[in-house]
C-alpha positions in Angstrom: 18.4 4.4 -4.6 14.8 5.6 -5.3 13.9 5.1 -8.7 11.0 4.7 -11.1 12.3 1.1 -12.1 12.5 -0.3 -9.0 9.0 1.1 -7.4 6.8 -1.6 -5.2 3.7 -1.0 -8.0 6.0 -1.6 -10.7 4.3 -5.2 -11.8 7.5 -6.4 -14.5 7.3 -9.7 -14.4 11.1 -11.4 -14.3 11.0 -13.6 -17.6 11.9 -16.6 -15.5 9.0 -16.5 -13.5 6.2 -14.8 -16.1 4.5 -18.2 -16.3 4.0 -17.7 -12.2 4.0 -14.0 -12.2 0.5 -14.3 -14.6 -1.1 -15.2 -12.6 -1.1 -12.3 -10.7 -4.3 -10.0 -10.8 -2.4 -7.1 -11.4 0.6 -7.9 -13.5 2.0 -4.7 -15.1 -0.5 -1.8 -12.8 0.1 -0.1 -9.8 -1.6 2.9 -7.5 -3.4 6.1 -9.7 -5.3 9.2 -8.8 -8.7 8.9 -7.8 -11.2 12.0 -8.5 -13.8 12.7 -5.8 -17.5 13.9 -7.1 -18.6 14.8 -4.0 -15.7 17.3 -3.4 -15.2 18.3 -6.8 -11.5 17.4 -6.4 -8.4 15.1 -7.5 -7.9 13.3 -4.4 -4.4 13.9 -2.2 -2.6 12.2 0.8 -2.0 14.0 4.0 1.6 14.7 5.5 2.4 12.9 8.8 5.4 14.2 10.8 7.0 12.5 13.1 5.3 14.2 16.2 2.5 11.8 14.9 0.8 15.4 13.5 -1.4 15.5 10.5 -0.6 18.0 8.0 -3.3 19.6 7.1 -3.3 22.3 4.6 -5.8 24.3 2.2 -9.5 23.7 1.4 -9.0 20.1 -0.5 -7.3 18.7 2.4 -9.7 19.9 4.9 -12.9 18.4 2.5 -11.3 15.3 2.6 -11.3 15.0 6.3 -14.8 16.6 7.0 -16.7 13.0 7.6 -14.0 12.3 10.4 -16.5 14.9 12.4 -19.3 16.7 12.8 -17.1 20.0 13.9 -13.7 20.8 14.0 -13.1 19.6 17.6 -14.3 16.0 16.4 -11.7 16.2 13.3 -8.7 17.1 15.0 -9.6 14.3 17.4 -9.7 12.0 15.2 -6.8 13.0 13.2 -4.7 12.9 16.3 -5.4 9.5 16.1 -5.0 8.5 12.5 -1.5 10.3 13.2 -1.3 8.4 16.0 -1.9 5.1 14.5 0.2 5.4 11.0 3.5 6.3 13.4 3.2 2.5 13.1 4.0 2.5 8.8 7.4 1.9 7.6 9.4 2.3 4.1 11.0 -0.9 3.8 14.6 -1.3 1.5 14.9 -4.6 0.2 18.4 -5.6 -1.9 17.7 -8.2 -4.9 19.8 -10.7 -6.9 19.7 -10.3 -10.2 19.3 -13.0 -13.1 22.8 -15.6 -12.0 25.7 -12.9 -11.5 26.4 -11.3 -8.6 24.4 -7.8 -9.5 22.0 -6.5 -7.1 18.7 -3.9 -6.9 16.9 -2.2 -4.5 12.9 -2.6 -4.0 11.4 -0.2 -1.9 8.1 -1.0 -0.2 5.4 0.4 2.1 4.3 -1.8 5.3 4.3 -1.3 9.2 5.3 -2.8 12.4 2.6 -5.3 14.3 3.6 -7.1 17.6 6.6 -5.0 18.2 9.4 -6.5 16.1 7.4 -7.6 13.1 6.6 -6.1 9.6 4.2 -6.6 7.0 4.0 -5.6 3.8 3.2 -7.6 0.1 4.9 -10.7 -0.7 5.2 -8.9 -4.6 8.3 -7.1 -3.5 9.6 -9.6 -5.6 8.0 -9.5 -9.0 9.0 -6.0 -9.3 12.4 -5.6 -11.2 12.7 -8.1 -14.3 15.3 -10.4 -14.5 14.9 -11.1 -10.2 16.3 -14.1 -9.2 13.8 -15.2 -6.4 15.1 -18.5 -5.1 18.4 -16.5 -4.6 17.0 -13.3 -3.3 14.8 -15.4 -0.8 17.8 -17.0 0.4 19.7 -13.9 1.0 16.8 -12.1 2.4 16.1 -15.2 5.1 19.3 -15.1 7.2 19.1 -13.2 10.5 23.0 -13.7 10.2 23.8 -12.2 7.3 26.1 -9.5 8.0 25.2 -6.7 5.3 21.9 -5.0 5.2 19.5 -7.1 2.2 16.6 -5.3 4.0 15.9 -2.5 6.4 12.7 -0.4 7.6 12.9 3.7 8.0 10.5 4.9 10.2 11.3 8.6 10.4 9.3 10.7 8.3 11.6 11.3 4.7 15.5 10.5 5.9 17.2 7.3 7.0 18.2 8.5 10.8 15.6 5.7 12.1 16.9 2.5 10.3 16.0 -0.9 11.1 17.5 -3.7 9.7 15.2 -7.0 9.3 14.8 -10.4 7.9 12.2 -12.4 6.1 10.4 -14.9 8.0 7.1 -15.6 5.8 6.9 -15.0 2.1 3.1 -16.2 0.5 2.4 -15.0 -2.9 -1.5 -16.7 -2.8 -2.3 -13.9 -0.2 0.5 -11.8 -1.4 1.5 -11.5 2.2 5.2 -11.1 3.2 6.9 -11.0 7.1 9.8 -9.5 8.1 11.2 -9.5 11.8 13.8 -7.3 13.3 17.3 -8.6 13.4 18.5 -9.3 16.9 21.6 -7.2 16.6 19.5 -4.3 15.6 17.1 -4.9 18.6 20.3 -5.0 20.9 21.5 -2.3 20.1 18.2 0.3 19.2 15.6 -2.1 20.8 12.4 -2.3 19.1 10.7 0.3 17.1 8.8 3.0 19.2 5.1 2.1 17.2 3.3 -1.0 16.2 0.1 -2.3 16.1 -1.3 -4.8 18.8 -2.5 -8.2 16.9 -5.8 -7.7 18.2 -6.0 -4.5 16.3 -6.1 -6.6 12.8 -9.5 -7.4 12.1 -11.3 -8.2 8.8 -14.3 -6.2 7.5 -16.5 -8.9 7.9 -15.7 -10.1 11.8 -19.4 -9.0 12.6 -20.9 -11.4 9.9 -20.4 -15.1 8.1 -18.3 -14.7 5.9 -19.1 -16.2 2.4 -17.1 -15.0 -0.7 -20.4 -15.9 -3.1 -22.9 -14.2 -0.7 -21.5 -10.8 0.4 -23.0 -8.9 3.6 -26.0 -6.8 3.2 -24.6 -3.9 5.3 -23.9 -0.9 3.4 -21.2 0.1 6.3 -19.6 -3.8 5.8 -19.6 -3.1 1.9 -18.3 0.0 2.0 -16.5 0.9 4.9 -14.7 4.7 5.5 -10.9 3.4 5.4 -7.4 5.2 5.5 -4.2 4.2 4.4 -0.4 5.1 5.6 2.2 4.5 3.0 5.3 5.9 1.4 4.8 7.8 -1.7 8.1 6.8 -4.8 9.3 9.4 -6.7 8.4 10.8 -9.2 7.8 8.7 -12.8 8.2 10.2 -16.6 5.8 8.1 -18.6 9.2 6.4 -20.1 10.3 5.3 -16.5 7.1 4.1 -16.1 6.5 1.1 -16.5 2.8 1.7 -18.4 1.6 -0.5 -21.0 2.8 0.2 -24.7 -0.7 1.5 -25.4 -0.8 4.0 -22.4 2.6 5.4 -23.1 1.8 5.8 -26.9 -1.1 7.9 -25.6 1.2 10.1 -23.8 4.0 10.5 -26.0 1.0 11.5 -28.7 0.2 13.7 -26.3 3.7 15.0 -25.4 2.8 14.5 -21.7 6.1 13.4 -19.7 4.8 13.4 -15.8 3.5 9.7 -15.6 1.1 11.1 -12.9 -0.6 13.8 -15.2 -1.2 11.2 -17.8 -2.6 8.8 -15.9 -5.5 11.6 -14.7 -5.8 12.0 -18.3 -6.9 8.8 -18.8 -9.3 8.9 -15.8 -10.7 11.9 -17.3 -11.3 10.5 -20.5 -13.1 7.4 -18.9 -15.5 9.7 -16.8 -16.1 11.4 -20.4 -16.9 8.4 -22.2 -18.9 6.9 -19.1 -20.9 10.0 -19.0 -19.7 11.1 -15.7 -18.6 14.5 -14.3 -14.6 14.6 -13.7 -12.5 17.8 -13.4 -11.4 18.8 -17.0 -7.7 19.9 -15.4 -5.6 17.2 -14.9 -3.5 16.8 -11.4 0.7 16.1 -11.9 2.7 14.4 -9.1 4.3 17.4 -7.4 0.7 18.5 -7.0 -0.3 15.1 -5.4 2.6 13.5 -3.6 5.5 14.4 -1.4 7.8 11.7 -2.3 9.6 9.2 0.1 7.1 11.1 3.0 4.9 9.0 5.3 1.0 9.9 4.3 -2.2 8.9 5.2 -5.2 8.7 2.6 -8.7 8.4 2.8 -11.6 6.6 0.8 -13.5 3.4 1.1 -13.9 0.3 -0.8 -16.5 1.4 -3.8 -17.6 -2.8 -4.7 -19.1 -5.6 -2.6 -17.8 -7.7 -5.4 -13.9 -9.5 -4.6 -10.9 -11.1 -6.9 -8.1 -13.6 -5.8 -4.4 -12.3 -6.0 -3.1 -15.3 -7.5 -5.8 -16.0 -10.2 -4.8 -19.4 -10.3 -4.0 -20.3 -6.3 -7.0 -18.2 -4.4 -6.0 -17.6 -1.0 -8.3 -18.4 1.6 -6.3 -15.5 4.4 -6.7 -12.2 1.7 -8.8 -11.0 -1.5 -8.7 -7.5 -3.2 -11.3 -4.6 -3.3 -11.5 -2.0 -5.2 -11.7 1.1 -3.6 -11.4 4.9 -4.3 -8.2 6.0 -2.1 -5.2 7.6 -3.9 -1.9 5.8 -4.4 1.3 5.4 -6.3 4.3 3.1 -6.8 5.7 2.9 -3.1 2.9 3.0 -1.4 1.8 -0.8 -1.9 2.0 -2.6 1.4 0.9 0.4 3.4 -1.5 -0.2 6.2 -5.3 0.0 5.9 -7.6 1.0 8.9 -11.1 1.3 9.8 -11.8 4.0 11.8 -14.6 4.6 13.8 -16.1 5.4 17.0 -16.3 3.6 19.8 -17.4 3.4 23.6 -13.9 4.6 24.7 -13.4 6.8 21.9 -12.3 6.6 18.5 -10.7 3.2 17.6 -8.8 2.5 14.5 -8.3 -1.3 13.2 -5.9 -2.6 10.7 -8.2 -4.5 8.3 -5.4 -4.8 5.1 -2.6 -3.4 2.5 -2.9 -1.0 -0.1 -2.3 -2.8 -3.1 -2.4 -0.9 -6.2 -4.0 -0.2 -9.8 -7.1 -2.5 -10.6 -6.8 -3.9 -13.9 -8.5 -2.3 -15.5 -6.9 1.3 -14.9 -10.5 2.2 -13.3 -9.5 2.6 -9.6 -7.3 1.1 -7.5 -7.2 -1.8 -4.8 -6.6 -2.9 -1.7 -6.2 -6.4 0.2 -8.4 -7.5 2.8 -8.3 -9.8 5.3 -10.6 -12.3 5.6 -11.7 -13.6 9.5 -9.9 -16.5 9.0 -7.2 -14.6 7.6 -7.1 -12.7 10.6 -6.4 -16.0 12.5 -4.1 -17.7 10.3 -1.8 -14.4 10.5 -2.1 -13.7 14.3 -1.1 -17.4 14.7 2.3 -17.0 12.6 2.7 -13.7 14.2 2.4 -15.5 17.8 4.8 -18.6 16.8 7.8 -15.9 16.2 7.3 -14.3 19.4 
């Protein structure tokens, strides 16, 4: 059950919890299209396939990839290796309680395997349908004994023949950080999925300097590091599925725009306008960015030196969010972020957060970082389930 209501970017807040769900930095926003200057371009995700193979198909999809070399041998090197690496990212399934009665949802989120029988994706899974009942869902979602699926992991590239079922072991809204392991009847009888990442391939962005939230690193490549990102695209929204502000939608209906997609790179050409920027004057619909449901990888970088708490009111000391300029859409929040670069032995990828979504102000969209001790605090847990 894939639907527009029930997307992992899909911030409505569950009236029980609004007071807590507030807080959140991005309450009612999630992943948008991102225009590239440099390329003249609307910005789109590469197919993975299951051989680990990056699709790679017509001029815009080759300019995005250009900086991964300085000729084609270089590229394909290195995108053997992002294909490689994102193997590793999961669509997760997720079953919640609704309100007091026994009715049920499904939350689909992006995330990946790390230390072979764990994944990670964001703790907002559940702030996503209104009316969730949390303590309930958390409950149902914690017991490795429970004999019907709450939550499972597909790892194959768009159908459910590689299903995992799981269970939640750490749930943290501060750092918007969520774990789940892999039941031990599903690792007796599949064992553990084929790709993860190694802990010590999580890393924060600023391992190579002090880290000090109120006195950022001078490095331009620490600032604003080349990153990609592996999710799982949702379907396709009409602005009335949705879940847009009244304003935004009122825009659209004025409009008579229906693809949620095409309006939102409406809007973003309307802000370059108004900004005085240069922006495409043809706007992008979904079919045109996303396969839906399909592992991807995207690529950007974080665009600001400058860093907000998730929970507004309960800043975490383990992640913070960045804005940055790669693509996304409901689905894809929880997907893994790597730095890639090169290294003595070759090129060397390292997890260093989650896509996240929409910034707040509909400008661009973020991700979460890591922090060094975050880093720490995370391998630690990760170790203690071993």
């Amino acid at each position: 059950m894939d639907n527009c209501g029930t997307g992992s970017f899909v911030w409505v807040t569950p009236l029980r919890e609004r007071k807590v769900a507030a807080q959140y930095n991005m309450e009612g926003s999630f992943g948008g299209p991102i225009y590239s200057p440099l390329h003249n371009t609307w910005k789109r995700p590469l197919q993975v396939e299951d051989s680990g193979d990056v699709v790679l198909e017509g001029k815009s999809a080759i300019s995005q990839v250009s900086h991964l070399g300085s000729n084609i041998n270089q590229v394909n090197k290195a995108l053997g290796n992002i294909g490689s690496v994102s193997m590793a990212a999961g669509k997760l399934y997720v079953t919640v309680w609704l309100g007091e009665t026994a009715t049920f949802s499904e939350v689909f989120m992006s995330g990946f395997w790390l230390d072979g029988d764990k994944f990670l994706t964001c703790a907002h899974l559940l702030d996503t349908i209104e009316g969730t009942n949390i303590s309930r869902t958390l409950k149902l979602l914690q017991d490795p004994t429970l004999t019907t699926r709450a939550a499972f992991v597909n790892v194959s590239r768009v159908s459910r023949d590689h299903d995992y079922t799981v269970y939640l072991i750490h749930h943290d809204r501060a750092s918007d950080l969520a774990v789940f392991r892999l039941k031990p009847d599903a690792g007796k009888e599949k064992g553990q999925p084929p790709h993860s990442v190694d802990l010590t391939s999580l890393v924060s962005i600023y391992a190579g300097e002090p880290f000090n939230e109120s006195n950022p690193p001078s490095s331009e490549a620490t600032l604003y590091p080349e990153l990609f990102a592996a999710y799982y695209p949702g379907m396709q929204c009409t602005v009335t599925e949705a879940h847009l502000n009244q304003d935004r939608k009122a825009g659209a209906q004025a409009a008579n725009v229906e693809d949620a997609w095409d309006w939102m790179s409406r809007e973003t050409i309307s802000r370059a306008k108004e900004n005085g920027k240069h922006c495409v004057t043809k706007s992008i619909k979904y079919a045109e960015t996303f396969a839906a449901n399909t592992r991807s990888v995207a690529f950007g970088r974080i665009i600001t030196c400058a860093s907000s708490p998730v929970l507004i009111q309960e800043p975490s000391s383990m992640t913070h969010l960045k804005n940055c300029d790669i693509v996304g859409y409901w689905g894809c929040s929880g997907g893994m972020v790597c730095q890639y670069q090169t290294a003595a032995n070759g090129f060397e990828p390292k997890v260093v957060g989650l896509f996240h979504g929409e910034d707040t102000d509909n400008s661009c969209n973020n991700i979460l970082v890591f922090t060094p001790g975050g880093v720490n605090e995370l391998q630690k847990l990760l170790r203690s389930h071993a």
